[in-house]
Kinemage of the C-alpha trace (Angstrom):
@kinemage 1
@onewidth
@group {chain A} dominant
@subgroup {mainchain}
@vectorlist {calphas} color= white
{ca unk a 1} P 11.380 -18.814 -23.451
{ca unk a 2} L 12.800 -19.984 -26.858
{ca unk a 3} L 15.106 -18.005 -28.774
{ca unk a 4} L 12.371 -17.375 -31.128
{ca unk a 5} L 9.513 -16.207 -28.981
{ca unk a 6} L 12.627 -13.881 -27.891
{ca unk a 7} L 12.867 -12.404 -30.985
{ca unk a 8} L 9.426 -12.017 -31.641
{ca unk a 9} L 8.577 -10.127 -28.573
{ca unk a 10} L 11.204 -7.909 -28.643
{ca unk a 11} L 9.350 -5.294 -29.637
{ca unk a 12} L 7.464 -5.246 -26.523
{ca unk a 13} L 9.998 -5.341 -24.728
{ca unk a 14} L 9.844 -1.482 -23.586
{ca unk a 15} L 6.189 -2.269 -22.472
{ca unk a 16} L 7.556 -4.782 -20.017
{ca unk a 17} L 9.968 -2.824 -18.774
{ca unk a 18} L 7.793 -0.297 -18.078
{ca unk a 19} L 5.184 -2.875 -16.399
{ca unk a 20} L 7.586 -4.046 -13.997
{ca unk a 21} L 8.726 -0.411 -13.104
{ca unk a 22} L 5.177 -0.112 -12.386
{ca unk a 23} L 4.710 -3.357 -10.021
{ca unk a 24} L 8.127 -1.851 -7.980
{ca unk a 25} L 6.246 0.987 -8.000
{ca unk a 26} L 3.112 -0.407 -6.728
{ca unk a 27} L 5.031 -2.777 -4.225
{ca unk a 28} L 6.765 0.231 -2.449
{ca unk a 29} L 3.982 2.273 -2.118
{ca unk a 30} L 1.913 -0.924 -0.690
{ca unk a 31} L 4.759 -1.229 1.841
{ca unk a 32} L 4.871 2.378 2.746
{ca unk a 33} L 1.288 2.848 2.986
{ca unk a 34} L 1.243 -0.413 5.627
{ca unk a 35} L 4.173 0.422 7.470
{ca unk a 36} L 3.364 -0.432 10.916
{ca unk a 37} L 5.425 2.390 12.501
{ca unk a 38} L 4.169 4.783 9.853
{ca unk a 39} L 0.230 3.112 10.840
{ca unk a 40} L 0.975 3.639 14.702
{ca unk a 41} L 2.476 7.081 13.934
{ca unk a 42} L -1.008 8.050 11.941
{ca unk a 43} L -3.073 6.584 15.028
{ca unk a 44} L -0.874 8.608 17.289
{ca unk a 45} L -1.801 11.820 15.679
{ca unk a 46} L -5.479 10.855 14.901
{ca unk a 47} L -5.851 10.572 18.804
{ca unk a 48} L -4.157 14.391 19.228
{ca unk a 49} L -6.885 15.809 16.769
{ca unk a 50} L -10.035 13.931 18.886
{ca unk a 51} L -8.142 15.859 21.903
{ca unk a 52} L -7.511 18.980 20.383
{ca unk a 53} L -11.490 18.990 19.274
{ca unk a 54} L -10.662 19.270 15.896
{ca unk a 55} L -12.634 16.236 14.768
{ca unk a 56} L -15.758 14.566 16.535
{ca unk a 57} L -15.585 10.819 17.897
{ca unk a 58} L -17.579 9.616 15.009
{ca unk a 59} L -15.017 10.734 12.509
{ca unk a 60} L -12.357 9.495 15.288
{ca unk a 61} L -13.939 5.915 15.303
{ca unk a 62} L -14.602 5.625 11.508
{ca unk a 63} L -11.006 6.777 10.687
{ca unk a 64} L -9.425 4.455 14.167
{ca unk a 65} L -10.804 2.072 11.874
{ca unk a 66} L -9.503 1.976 8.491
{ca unk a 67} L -5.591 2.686 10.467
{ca unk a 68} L -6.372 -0.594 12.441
{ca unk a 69} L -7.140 -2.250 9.346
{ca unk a 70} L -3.939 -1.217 7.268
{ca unk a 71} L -1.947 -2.059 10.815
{ca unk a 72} L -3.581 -5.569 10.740
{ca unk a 73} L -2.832 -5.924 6.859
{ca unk a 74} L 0.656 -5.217 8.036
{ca unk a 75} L 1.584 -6.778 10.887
{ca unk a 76} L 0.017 -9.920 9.082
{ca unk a 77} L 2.567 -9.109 6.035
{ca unk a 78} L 0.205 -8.770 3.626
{ca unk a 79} L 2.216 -5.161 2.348
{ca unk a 80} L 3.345 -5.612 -1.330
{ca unk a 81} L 2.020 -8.657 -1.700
{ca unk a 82} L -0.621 -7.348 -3.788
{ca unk a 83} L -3.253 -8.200 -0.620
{ca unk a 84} L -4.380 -4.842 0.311
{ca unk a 85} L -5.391 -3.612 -2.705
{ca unk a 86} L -8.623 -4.631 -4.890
{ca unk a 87} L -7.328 -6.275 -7.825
C-alpha cells in the first residue's frame, strides 16, 4: 500500500486489528476443536457412555460419526485452514 491509502485508512485501523484478533481466534479454536488426540480422546469416552448404558447405539453411531469426521478433517490438515467450517 501507498503512503496515501495509509493515511487514509488509518482510521480503520482499530477495526483491523480487531479482525485479525478474531481470525487467531478462529484459527485456534479450529485447531483445538480438530485436534486428533483431543478427537480420539472424545471417541474414547463416547465408547465408555455406550458401555455404561448411558446412551443408546443410535445416539452412539450418529455421534461416532461427526468425531470421525472432525478426526478425518484433521488428520487431513484441514484445522485452521478455514476448511471445517461453513464459510
Amino acid at each position: 500500500m501507498g503512503l496515501i491509502s495509509e493515511v487514509l485508512l488509518l482510521p480503520f485501523a482499530p477495526v483491523r486489528g480487531s479482525a485479525w484478533a478474531i481470525r487467531q481466534a478462529i484459527r485456534e479454536a479450529e485447531r483445538l476443536y480438530y485436534d486428533p488426540a483431543a478427537v480420539r480422546a472424545e471417541l474414547a469416552q463416547l465408547e465408555e457412555q455406550l458401555e455404561a448404558g448411558e446412551i443408546d447405539e443410535e445416539e452412539f453411531d450418529r455421534r461416532e460419526d461427526e468425531l470421525l469426521d472432525r478426526l478425518e478433517i484433521g488428520l487431513r490438515g484441514g484445522a485452521g485452514t478455514g476448511e471445517g467450517t461453513a464459510r
